[in-house]
mmCIF file as gemmi writes it, N, C-alpha and C atoms, coordinates in Angstrom:
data_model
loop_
_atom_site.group_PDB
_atom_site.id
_atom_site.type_symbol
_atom_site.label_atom_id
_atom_site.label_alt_id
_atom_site.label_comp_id
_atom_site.label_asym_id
_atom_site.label_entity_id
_atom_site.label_seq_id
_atom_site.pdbx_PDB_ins_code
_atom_site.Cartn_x
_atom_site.Cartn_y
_atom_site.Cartn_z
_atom_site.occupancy
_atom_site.B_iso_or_equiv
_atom_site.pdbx_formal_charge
_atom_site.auth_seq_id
_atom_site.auth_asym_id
_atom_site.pdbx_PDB_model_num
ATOM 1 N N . UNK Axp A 1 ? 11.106 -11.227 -89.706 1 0 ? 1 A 1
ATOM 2 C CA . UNK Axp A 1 ? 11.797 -11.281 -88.43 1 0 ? 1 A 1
ATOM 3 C C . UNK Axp A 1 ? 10.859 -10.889 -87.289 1 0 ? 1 A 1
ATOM 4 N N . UNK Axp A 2 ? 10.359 -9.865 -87.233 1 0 ? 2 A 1
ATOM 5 C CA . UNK Axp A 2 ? 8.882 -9.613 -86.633 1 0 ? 2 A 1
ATOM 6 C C . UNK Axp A 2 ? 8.125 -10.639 -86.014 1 0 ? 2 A 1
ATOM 7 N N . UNK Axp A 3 ? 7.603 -11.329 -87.377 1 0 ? 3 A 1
ATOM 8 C CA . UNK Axp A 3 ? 6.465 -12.747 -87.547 1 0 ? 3 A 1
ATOM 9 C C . UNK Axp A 3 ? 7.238 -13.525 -86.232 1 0 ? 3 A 1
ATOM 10 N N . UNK Axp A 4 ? 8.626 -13.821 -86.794 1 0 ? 4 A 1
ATOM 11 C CA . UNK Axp A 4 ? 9.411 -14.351 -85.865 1 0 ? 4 A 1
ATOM 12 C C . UNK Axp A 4 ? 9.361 -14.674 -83.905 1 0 ? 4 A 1
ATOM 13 N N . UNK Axp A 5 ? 10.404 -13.097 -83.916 1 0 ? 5 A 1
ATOM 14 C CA . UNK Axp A 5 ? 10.049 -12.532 -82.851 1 0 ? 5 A 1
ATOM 15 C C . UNK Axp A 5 ? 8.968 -13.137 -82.067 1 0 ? 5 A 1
ATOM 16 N N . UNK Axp A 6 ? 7.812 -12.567 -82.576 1 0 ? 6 A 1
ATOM 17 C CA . UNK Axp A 6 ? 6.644 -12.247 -81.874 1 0 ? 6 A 1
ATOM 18 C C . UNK Axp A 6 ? 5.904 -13.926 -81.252 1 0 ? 6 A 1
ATOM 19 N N . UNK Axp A 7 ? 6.224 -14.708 -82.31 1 0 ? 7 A 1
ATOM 20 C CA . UNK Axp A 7 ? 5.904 -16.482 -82.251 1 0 ? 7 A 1
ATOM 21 C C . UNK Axp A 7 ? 6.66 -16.826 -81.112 1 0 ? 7 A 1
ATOM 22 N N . UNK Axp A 8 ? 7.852 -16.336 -80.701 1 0 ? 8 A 1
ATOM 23 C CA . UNK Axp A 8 ? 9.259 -16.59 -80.195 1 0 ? 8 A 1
ATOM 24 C C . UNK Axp A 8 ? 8.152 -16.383 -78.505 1 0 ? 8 A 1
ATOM 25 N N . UNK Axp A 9 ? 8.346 -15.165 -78.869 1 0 ? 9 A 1
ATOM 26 C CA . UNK Axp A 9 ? 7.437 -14.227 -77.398 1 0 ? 9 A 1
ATOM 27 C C . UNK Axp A 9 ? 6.46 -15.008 -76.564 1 0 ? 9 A 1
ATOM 28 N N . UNK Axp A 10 ? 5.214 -15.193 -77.546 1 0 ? 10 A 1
ATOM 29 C CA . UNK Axp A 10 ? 4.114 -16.158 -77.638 1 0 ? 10 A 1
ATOM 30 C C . UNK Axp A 10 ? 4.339 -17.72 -77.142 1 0 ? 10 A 1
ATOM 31 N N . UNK Axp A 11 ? 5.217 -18.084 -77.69 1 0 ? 11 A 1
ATOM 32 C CA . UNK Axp A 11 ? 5.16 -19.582 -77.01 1 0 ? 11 A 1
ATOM 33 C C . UNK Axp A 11 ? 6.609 -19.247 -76.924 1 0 ? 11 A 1
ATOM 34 N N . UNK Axp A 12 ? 7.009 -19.676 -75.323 1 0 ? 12 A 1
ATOM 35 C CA . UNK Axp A 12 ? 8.48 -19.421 -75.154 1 0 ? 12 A 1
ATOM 36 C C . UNK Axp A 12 ? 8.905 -20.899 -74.645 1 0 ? 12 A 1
ATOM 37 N N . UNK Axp A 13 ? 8.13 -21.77 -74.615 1 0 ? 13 A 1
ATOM 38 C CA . UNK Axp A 13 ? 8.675 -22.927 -74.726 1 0 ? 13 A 1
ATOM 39 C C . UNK Axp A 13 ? 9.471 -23.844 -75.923 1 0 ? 13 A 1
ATOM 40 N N . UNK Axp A 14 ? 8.847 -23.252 -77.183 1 0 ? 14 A 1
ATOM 41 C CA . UNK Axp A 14 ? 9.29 -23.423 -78.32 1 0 ? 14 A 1
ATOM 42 C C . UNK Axp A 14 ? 10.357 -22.504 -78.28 1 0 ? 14 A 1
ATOM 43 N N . UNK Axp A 15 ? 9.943 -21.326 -78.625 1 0 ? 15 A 1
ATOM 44 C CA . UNK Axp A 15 ? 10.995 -20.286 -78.903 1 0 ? 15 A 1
ATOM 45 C C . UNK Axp A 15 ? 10.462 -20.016 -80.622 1 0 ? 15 A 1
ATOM 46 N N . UNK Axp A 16 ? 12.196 -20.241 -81.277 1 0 ? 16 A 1
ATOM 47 C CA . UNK Axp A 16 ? 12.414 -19.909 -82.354 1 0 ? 16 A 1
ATOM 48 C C . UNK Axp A 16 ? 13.375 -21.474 -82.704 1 0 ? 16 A 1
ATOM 49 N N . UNK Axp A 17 ? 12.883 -21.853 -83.868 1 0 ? 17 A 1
ATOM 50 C CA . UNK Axp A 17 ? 13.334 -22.978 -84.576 1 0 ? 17 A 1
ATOM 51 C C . UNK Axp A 17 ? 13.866 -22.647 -85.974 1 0 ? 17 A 1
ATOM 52 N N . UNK Axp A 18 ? 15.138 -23.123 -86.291 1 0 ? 18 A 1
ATOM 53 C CA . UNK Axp A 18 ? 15.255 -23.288 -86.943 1 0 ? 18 A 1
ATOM 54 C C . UNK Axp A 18 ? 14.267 -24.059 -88.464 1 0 ? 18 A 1
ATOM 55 N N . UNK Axp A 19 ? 14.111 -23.693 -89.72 1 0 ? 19 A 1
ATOM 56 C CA . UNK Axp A 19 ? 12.829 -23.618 -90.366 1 0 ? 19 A 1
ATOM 57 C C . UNK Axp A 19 ? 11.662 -23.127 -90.039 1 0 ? 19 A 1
ATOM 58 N N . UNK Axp A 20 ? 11.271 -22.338 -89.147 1 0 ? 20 A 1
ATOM 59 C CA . UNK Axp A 20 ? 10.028 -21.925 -88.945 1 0 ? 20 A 1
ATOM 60 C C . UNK Axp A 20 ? 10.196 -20.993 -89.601 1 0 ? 20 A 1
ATOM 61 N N . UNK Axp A 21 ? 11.498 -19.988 -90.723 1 0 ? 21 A 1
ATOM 62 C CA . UNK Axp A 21 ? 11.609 -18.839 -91.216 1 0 ? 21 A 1
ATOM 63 C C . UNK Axp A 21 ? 10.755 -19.31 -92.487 1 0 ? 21 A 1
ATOM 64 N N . UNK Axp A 22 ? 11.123 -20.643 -93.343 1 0 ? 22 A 1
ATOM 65 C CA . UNK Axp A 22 ? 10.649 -20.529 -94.489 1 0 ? 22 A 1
ATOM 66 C C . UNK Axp A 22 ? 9.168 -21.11 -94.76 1 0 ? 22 A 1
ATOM 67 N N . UNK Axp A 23 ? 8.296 -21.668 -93.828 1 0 ? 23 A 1
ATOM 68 C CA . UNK Axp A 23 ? 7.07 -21.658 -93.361 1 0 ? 23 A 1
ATOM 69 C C . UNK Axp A 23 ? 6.36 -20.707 -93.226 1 0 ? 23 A 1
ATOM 70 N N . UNK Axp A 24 ? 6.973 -19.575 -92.241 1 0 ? 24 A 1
ATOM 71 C CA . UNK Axp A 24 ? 6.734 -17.973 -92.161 1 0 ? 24 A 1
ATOM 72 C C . UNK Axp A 24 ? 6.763 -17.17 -93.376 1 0 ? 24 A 1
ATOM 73 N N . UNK Axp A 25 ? 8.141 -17.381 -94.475 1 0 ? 25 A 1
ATOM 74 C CA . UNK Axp A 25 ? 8.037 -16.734 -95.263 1 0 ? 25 A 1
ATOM 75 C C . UNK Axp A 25 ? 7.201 -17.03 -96.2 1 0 ? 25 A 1
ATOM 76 N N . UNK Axp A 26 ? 6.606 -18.675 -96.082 1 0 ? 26 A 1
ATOM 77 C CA . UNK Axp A 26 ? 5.792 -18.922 -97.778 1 0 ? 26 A 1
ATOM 78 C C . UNK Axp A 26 ? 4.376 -18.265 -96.893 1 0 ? 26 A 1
ATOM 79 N N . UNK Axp A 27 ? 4.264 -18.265 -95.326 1 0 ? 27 A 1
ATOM 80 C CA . UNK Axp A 27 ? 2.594 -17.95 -95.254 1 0 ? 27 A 1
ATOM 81 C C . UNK Axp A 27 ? 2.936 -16.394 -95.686 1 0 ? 27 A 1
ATOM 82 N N . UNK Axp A 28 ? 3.698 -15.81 -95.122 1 0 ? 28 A 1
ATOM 83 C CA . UNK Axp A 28 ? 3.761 -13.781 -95.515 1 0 ? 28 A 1
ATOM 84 C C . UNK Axp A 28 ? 4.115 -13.877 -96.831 1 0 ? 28 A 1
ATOM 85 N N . UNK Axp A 29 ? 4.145 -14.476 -97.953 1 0 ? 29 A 1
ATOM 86 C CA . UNK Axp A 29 ? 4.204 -14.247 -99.587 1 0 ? 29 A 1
ATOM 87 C C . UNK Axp A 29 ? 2.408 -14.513 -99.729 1 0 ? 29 A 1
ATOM 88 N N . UNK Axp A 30 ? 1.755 -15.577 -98.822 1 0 ? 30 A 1
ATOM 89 C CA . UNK Axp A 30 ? 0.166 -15.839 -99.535 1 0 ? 30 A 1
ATOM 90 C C . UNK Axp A 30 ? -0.905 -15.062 -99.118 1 0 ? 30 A 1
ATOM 91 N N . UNK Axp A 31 ? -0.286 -14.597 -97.552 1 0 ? 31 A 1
ATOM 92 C CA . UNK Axp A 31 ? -1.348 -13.396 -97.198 1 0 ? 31 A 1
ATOM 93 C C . UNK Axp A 31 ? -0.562 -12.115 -97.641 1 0 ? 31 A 1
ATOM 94 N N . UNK Axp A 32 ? 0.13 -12.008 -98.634 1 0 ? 32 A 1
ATOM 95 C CA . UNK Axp A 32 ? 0.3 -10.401 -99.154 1 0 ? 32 A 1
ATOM 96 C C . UNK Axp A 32 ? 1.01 -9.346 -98.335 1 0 ? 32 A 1
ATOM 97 N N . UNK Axp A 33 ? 1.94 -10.268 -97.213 1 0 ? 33 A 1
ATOM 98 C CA . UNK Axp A 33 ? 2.564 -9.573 -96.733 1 0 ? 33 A 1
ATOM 99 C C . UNK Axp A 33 ? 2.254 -8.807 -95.012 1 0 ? 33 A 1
ATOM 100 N N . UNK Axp A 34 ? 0.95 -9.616 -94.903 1 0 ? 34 A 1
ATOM 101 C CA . UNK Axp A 34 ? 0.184 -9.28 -94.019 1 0 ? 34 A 1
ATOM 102 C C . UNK Axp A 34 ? 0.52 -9.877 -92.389 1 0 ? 34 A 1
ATOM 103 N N . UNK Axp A 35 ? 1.667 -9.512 -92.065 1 0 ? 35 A 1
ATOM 104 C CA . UNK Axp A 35 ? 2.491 -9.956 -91.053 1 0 ? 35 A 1
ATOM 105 C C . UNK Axp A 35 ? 1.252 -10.406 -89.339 1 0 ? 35 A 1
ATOM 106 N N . UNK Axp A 36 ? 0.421 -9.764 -89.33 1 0 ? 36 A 1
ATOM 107 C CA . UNK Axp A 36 ? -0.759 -10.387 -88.398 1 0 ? 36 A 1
ATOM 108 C C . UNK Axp A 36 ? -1.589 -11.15 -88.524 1 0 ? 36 A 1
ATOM 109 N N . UNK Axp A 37 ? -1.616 -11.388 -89.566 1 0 ? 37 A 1
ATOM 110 C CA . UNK Axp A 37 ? -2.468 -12.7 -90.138 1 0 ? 37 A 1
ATOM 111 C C . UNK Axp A 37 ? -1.344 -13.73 -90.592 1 0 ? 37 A 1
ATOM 112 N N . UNK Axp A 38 ? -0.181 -13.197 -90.573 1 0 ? 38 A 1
ATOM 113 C CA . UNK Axp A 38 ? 0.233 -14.89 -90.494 1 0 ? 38 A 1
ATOM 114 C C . UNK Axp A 38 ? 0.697 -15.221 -89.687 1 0 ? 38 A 1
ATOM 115 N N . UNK Axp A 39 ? 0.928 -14.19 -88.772 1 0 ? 39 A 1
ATOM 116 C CA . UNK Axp A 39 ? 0.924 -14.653 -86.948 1 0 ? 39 A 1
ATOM 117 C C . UNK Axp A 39 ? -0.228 -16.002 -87.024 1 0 ? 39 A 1
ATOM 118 N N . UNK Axp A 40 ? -1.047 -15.379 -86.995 1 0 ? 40 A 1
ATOM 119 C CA . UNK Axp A 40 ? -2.027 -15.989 -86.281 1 0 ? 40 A 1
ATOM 120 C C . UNK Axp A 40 ? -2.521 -17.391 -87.54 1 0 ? 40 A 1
ATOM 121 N N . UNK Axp A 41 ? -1.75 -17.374 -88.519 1 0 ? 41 A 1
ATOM 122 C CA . UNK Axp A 41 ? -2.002 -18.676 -89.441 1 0 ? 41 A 1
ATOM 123 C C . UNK Axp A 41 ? -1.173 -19.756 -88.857 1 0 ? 41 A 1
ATOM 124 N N . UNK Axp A 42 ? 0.049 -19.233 -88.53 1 0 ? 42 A 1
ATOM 125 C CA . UNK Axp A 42 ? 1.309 -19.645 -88.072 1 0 ? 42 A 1
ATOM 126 C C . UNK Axp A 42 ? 0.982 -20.772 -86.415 1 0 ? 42 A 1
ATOM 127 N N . UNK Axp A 43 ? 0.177 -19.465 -85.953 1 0 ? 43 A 1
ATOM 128 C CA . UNK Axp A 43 ? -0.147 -20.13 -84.625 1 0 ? 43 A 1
ATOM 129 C C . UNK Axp A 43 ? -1.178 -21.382 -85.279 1 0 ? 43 A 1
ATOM 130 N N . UNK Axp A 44 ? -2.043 -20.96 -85.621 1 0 ? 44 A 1
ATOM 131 C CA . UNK Axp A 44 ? -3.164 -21.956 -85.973 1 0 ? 44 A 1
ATOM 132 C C . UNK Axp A 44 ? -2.185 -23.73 -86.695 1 0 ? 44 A 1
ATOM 133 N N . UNK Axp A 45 ? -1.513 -23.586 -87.686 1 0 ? 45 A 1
ATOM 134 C CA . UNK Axp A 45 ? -1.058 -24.662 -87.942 1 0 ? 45 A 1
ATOM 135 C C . UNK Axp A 45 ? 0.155 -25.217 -87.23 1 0 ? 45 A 1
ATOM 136 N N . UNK Axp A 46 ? 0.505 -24.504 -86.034 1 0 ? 46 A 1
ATOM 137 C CA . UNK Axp A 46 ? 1.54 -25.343 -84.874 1 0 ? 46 A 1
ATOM 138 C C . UNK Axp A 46 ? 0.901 -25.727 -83.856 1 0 ? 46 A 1
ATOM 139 N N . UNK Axp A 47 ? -0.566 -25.163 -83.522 1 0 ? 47 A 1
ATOM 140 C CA . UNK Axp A 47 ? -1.179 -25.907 -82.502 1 0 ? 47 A 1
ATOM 141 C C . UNK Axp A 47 ? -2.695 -26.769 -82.932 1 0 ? 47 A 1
ATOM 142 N N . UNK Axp A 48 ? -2.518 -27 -84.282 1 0 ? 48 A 1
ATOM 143 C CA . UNK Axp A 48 ? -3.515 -27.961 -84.732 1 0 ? 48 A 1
ATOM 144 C C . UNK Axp A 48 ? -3.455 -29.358 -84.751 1 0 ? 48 A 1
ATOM 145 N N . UNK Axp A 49 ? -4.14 -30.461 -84.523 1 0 ? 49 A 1
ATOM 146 C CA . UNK Axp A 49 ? -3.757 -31.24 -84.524 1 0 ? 49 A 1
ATOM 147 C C . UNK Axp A 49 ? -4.111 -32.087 -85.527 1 0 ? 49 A 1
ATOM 148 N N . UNK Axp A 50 ? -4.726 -31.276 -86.43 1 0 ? 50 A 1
ATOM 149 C CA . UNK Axp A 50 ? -4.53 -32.077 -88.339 1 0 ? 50 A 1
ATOM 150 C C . UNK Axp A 50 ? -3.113 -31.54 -88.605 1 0 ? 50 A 1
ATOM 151 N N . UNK Axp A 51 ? -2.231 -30.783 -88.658 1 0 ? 51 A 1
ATOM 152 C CA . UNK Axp A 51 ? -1.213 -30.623 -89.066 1 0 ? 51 A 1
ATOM 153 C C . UNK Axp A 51 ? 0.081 -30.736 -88.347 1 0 ? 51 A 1
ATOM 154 N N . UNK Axp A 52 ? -0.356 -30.905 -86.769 1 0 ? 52 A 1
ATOM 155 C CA . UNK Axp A 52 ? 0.788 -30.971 -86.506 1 0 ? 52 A 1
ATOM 156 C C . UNK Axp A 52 ? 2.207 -30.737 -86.691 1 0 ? 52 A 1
ATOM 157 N N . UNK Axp A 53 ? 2.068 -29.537 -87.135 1 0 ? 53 A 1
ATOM 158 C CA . UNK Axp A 53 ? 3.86 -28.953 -87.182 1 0 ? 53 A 1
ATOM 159 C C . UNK Axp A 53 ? 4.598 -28.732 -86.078 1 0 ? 53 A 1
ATOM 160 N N . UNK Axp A 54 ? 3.841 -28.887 -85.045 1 0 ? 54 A 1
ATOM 161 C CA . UNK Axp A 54 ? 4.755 -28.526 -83.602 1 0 ? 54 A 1
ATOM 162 C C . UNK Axp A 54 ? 5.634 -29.538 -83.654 1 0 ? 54 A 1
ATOM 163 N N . UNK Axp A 55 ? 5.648 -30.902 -83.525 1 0 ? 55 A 1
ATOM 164 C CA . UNK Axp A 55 ? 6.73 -32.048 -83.701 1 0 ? 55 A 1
ATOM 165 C C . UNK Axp A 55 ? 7.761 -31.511 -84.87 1 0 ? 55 A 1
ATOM 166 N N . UNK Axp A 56 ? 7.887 -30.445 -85.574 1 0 ? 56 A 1
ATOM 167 C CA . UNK Axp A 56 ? 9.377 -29.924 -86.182 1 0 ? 56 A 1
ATOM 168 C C . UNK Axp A 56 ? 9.913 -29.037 -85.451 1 0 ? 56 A 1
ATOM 169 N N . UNK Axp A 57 ? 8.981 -28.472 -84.339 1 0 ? 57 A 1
ATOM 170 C CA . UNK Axp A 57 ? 9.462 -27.39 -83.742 1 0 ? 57 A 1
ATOM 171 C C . UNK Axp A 57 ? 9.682 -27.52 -82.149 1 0 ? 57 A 1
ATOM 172 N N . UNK Axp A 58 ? 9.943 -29.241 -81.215 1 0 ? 58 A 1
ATOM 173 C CA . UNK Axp A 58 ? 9.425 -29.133 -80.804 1 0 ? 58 A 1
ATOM 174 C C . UNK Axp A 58 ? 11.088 -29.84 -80.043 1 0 ? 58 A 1
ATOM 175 N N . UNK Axp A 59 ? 11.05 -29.945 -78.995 1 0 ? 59 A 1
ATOM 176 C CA . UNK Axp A 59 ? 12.723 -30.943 -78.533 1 0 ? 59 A 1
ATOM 177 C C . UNK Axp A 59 ? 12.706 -32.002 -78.868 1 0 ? 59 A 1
ATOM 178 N N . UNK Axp A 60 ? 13.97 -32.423 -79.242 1 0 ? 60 A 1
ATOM 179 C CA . UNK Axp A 60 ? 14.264 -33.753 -79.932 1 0 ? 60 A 1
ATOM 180 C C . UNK Axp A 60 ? 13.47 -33.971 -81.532 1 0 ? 60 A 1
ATOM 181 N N . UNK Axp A 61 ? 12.877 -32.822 -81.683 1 0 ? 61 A 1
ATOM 182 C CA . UNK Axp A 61 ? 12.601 -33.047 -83.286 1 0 ? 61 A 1
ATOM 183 C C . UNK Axp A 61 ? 11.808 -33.922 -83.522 1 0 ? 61 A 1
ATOM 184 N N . UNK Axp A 62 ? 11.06 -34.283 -82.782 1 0 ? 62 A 1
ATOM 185 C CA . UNK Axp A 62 ? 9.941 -35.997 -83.474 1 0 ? 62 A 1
ATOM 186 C C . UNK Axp A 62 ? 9.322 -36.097 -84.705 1 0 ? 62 A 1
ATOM 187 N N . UNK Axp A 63 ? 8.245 -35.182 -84.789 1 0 ? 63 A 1
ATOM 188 C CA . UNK Axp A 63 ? 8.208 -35.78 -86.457 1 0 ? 63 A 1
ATOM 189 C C . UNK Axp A 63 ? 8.851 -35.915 -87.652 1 0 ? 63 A 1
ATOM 190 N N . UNK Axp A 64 ? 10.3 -35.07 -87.28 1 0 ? 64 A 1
ATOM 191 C CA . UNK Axp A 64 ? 11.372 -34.66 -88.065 1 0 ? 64 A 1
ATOM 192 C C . UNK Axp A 64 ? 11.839 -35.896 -88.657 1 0 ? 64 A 1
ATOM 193 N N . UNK Axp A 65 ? 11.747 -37.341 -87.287 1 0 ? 65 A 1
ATOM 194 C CA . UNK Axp A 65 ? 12.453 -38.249 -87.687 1 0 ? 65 A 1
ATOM 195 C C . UNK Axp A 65 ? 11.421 -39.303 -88.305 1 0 ? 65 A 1
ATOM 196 N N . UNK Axp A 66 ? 10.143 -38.959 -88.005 1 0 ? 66 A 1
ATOM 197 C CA . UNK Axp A 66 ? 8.991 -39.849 -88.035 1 0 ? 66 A 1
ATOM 198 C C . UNK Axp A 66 ? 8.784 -39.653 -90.193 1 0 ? 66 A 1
ATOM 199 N N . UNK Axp A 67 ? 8.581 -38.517 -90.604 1 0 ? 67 A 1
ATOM 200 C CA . UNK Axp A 67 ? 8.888 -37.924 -91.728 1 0 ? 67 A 1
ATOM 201 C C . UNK Axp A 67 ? 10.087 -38.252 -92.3 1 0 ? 67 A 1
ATOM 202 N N . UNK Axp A 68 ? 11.143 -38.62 -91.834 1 0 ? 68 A 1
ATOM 203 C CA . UNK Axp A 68 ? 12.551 -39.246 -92.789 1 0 ? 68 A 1
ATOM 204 C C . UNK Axp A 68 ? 12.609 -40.47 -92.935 1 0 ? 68 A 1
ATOM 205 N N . UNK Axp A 69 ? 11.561 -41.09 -91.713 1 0 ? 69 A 1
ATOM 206 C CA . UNK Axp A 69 ? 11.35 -42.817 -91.99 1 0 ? 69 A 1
ATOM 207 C C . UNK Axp A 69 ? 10.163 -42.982 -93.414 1 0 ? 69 A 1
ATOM 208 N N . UNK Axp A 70 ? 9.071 -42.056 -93.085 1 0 ? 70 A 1
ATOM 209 C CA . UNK Axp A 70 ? 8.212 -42.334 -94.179 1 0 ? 70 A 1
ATOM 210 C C . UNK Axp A 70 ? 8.688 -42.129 -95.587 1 0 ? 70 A 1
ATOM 211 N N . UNK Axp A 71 ? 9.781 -41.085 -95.68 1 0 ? 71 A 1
ATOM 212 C CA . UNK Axp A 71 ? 10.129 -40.784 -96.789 1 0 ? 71 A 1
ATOM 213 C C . UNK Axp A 71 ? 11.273 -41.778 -97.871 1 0 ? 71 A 1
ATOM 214 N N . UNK Axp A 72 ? 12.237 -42.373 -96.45 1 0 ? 72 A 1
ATOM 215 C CA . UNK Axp A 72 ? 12.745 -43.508 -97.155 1 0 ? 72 A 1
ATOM 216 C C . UNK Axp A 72 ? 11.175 -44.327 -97.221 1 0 ? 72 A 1
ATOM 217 N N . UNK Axp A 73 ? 10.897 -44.772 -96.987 1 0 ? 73 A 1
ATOM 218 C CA . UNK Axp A 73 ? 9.699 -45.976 -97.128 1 0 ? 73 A 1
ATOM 219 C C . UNK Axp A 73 ? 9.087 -45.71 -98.784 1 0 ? 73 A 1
ATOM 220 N N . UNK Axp A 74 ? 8.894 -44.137 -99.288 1 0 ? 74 A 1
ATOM 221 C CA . UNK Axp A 74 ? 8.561 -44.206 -100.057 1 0 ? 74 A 1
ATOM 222 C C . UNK Axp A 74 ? 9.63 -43.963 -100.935 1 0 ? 74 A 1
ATOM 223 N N . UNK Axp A 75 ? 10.336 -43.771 -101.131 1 0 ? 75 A 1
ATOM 224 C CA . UNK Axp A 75 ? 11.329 -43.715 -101.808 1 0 ? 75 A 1
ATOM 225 C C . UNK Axp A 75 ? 11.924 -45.433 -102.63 1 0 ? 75 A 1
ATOM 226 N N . UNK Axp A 76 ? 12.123 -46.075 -101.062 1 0 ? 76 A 1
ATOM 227 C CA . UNK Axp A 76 ? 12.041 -47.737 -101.24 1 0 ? 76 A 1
ATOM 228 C C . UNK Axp A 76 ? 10.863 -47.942 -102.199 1 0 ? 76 A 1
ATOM 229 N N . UNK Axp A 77 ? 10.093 -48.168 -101.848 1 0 ? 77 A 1
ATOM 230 C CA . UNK Axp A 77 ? 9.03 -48.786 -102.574 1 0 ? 77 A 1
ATOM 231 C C . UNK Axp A 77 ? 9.03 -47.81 -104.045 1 0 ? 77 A 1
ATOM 232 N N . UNK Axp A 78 ? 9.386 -46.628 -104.216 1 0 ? 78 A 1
ATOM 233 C CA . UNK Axp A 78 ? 9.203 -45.94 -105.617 1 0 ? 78 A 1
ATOM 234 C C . UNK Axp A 78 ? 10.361 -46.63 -106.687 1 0 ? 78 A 1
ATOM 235 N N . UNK Axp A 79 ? 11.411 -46.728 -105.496 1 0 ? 79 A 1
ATOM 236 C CA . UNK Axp A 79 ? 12.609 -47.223 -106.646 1 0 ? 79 A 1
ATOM 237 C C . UNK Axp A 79 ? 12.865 -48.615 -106.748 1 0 ? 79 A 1
């Protein structure tokens, strides 16, 4: 909640999104709990632009929907 918070603080254009808890929680299970380092992992993979996670966190959700098209696509083609 902290990790949270503090992301919230930091970029207040975003805020707090819904799923950014369980992103937060798998980075604070790999750094050991180490709530400042996954601040700052957290930051690093929402403002990168190999990973682009900001489009889940971002208005209107864009990659949210860009990601449900690819996923039927593969889904189609798997089945």
């Amino acid at each position: 909640a902290r990790v949270l918070s503090a992301y919230a603080c930091y970029d207040p254009e975003t805020g707090y999104c819904q799923g950014m808890n369980f992103v937060l929680g798998f980075l604070l299970l790999v750094s050991g709990g180490n709530e400042v380092e996954t601040f700052w992992m957290f930051v690093s993979f929402v403002k990168s632009h190999k990973y682009f996670i900001s489009g889940l966190f971002a208005k209107e959700l864009p990659l949210l929907g860009f990601i449900c098209f690819v996923t039927n696509k593969l889904f189609e083609k798997t089945l």
